[in-house]
TORNU-684098 format. One record per residue: residue in one letter; y, x, z of N, C-alpha, C in turn. Coordinates in steps of 0.05 Angstrom, whole numbers. Atoms other than C-alpha are relative to their C-alpha. Last residue first. Layout:
TORNU-684098
("A", (Y, X, Z), (Y, X, Z), (Y, X, Z))
...
***
This chain:
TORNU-684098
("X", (20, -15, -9), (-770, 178, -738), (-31, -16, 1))
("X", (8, -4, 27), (-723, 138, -787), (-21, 23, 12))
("X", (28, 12, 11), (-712, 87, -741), (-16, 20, -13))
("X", (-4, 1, 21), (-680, 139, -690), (-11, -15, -17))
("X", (28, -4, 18), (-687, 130, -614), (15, 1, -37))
("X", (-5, 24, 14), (-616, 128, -572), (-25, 20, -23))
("X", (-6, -21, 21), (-624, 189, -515), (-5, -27, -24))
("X", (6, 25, 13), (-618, 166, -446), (15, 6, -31))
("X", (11, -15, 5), (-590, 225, -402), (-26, -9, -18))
("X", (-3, -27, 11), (-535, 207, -389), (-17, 6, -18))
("X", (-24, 4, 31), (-551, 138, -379), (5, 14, -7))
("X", (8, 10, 9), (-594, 164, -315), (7, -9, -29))
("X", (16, -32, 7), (-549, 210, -289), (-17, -18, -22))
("X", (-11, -22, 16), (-508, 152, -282), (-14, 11, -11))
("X", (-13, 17, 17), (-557, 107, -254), (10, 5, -17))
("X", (24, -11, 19), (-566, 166, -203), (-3, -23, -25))
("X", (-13, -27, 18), (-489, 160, -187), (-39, 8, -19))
("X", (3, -27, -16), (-494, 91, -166), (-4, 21, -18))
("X", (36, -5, -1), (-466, 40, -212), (-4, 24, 20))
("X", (11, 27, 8), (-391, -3, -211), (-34, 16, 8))
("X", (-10, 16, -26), (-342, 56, -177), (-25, -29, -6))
("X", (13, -2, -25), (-395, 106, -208), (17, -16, 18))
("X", (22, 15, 1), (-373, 94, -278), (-13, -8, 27))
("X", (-16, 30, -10), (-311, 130, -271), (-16, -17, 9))
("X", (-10, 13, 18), (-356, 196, -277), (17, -29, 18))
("X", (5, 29, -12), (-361, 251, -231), (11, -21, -22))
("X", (-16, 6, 0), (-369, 325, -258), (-8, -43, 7))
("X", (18, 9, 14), (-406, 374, -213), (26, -23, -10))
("X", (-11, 19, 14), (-377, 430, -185), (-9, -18, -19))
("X", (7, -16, 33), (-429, 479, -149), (17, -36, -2))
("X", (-2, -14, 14), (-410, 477, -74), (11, 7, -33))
("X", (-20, 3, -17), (-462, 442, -33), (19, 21, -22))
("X", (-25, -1, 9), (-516, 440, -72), (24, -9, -4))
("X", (11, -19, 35), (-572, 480, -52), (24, -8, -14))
("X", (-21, -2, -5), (-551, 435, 17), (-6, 32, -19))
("X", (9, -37, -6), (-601, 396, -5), (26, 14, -5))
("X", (7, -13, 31), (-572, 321, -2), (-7, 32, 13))
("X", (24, -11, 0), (-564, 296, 70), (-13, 7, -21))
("X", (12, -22, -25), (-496, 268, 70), (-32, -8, -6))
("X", (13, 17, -22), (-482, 228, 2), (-7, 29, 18))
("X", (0, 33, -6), (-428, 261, -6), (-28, -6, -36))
("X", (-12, 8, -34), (-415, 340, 4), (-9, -31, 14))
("X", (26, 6, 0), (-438, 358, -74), (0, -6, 32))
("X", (9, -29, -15), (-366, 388, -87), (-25, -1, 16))
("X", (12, -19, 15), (-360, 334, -135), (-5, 25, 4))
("X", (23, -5, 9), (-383, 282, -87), (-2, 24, -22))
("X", (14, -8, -18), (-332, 301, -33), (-30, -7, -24))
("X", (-8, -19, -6), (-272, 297, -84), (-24, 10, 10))
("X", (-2, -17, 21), (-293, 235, -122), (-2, 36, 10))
("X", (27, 10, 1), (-302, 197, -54), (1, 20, -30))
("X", (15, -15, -4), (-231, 224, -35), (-28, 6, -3))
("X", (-6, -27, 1), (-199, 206, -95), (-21, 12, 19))
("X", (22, -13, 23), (-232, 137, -104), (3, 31, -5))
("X", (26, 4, -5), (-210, 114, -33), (-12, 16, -24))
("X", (-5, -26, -23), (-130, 147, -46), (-36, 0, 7))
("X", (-1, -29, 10), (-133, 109, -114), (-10, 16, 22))
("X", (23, -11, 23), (-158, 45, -84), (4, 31, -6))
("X", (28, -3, -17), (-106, 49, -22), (-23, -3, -18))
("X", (3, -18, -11), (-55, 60, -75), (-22, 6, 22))
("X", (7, -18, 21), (-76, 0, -114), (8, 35, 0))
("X", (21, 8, 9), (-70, -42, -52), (-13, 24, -20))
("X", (11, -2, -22), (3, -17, -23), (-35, 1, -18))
("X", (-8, -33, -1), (27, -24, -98), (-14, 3, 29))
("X", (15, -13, 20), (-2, -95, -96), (0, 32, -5))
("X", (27, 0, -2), (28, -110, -32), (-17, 0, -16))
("X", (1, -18, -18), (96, -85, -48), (-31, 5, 5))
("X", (-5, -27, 20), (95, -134, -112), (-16, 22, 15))
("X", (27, 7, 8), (74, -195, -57), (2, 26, -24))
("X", (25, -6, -22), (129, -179, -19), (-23, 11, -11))
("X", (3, -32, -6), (178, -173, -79), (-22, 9, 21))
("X", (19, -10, 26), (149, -248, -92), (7, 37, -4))
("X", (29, 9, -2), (166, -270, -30), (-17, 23, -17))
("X", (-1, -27, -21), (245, -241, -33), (-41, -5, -4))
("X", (-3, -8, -34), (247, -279, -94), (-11, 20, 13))
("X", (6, -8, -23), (248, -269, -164), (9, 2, 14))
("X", (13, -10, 17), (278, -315, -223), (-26, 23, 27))
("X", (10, 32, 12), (321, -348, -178), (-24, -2, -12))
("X", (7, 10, -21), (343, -276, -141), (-21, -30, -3))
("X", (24, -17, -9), (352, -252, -202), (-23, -3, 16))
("X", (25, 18, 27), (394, -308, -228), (-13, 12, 15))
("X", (6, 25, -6), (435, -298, -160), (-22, -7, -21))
("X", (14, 10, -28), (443, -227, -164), (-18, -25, 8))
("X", (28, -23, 10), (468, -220, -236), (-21, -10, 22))
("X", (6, -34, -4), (523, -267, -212), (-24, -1, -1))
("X", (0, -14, 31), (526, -340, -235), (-2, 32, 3))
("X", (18, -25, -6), (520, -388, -175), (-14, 9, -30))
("X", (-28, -19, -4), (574, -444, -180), (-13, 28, 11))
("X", (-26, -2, 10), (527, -489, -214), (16, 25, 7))
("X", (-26, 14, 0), (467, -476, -168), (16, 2, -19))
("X", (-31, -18, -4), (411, -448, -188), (22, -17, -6))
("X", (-29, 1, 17), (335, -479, -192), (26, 18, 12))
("X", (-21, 13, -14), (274, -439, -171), (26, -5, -16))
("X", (-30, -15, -4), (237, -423, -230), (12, -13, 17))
("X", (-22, 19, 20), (164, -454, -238), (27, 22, 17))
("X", (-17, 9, -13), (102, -409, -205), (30, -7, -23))
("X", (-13, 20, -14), (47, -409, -249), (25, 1, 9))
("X", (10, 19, 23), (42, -346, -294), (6, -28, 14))
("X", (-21, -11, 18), (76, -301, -240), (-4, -16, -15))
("X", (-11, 10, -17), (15, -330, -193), (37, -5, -9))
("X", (1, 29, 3), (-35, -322, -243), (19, -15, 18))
("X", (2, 14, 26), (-17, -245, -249), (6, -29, 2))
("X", (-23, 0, 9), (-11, -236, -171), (11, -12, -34))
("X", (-10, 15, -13), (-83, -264, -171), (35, 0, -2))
("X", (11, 33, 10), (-106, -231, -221), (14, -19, 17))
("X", (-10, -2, 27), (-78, -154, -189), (2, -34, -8))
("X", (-34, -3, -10), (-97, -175, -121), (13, 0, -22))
("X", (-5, 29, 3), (-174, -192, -157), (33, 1, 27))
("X", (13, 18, 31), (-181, -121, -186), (17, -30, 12))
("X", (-29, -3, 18), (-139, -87, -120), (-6, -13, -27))
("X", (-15, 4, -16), (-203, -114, -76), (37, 2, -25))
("X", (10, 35, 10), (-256, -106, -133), (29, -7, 20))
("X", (-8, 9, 20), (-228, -34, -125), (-1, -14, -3))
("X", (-31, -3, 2), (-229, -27, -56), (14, 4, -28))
("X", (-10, 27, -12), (-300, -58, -44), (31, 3, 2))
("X", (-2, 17, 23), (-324, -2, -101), (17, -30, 16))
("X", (-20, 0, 27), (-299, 51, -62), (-3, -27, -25))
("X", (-35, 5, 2), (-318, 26, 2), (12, 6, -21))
("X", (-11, 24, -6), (-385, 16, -22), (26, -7, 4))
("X", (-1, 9, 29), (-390, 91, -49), (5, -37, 5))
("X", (-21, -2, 20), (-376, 101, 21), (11, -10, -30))
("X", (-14, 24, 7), (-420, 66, 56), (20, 15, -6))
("X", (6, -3, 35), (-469, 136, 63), (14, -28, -3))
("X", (20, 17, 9), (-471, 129, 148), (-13, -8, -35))
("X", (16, -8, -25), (-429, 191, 160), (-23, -20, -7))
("X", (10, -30, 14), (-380, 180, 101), (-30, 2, 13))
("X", (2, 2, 28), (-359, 107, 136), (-17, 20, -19))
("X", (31, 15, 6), (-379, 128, 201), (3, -8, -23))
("X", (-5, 39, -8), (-313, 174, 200), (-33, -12, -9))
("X", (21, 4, -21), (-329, 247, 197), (-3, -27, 9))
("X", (31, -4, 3), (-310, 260, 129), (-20, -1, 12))
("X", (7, -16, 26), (-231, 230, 138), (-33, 0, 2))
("X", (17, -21, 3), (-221, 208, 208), (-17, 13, -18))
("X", (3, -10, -28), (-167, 164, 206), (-8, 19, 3))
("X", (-25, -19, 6), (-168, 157, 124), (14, 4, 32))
("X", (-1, -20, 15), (-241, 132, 133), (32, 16, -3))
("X", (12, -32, -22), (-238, 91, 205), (2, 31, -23))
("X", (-13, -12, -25), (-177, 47, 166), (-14, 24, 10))
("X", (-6, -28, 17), (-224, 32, 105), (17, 14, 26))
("X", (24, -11, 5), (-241, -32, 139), (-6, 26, -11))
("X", (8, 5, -35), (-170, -57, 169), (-38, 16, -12))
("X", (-11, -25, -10), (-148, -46, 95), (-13, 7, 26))
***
């Protein structure tokens, strides 16, 4: 979080945008909510059931047995996580499809809606284009 901070501070002027480490922050805040996710997973999968008292039978108490306060923490901080992804891949989506990001592109096209694929939190966007535009041979030519 502490590294994304200068971007949702100062939005498009933050050195994040400014220096082109964006598309990095977007992919270092997915891999980030990827292995929070797994981890919570394997952690739900391990941990054993606190025991319960005898004379502890309200709704409350299994619940409580069954999940603790810890493990609502650790919920919070996945939702926290996978909203700070969304909010990173929104604005990075936003500023490249109005041709804004990467700074110093020809400003020809600034503007003209272009559409952004998912693909671009794992490959850069020319990569993309690239696969696009990659045409599967025929035998029978």
């Amino acid at each position: 979080f502490a590294m994304l901070m200068p971007l949702f501070a100062m939005g498009g002027s933050s050195c994040i945008v400014q220096k082109g480490f964006l598309g990095n922050a977007v992919t270092l805040s997915v891999s980030m909510a990827f292995l929070q996710l797994c981890t919570t997973g394997m952690y739900m999968l391990i941990e054993p059931p606190r025991p319960l008292g005898a004379d502890h039978k309200s709704i409350f108490d299994v619940g409580e047995a069954v999940i603790g306060v810890w493990d609502l923490m650790l919920f919070g901080s996945v939702g926290f996580q996978l909203g700070l992804c969304s909010s990173t891949w929104q604005f990075y989506k936003e500023l490249r499809r109005h041709g804004l990001y990467p700074i110093g592109v020809s400003m020809n096209h600034v503007g003209q809606l272009r559409q952004i694929s998912p693909a671009e939190v794992l490959c850069d966007a020319e990569d993309i284009d690239a696969m696009n535009e990659w045409k599967v041979l025929s035998c029978d030519a």
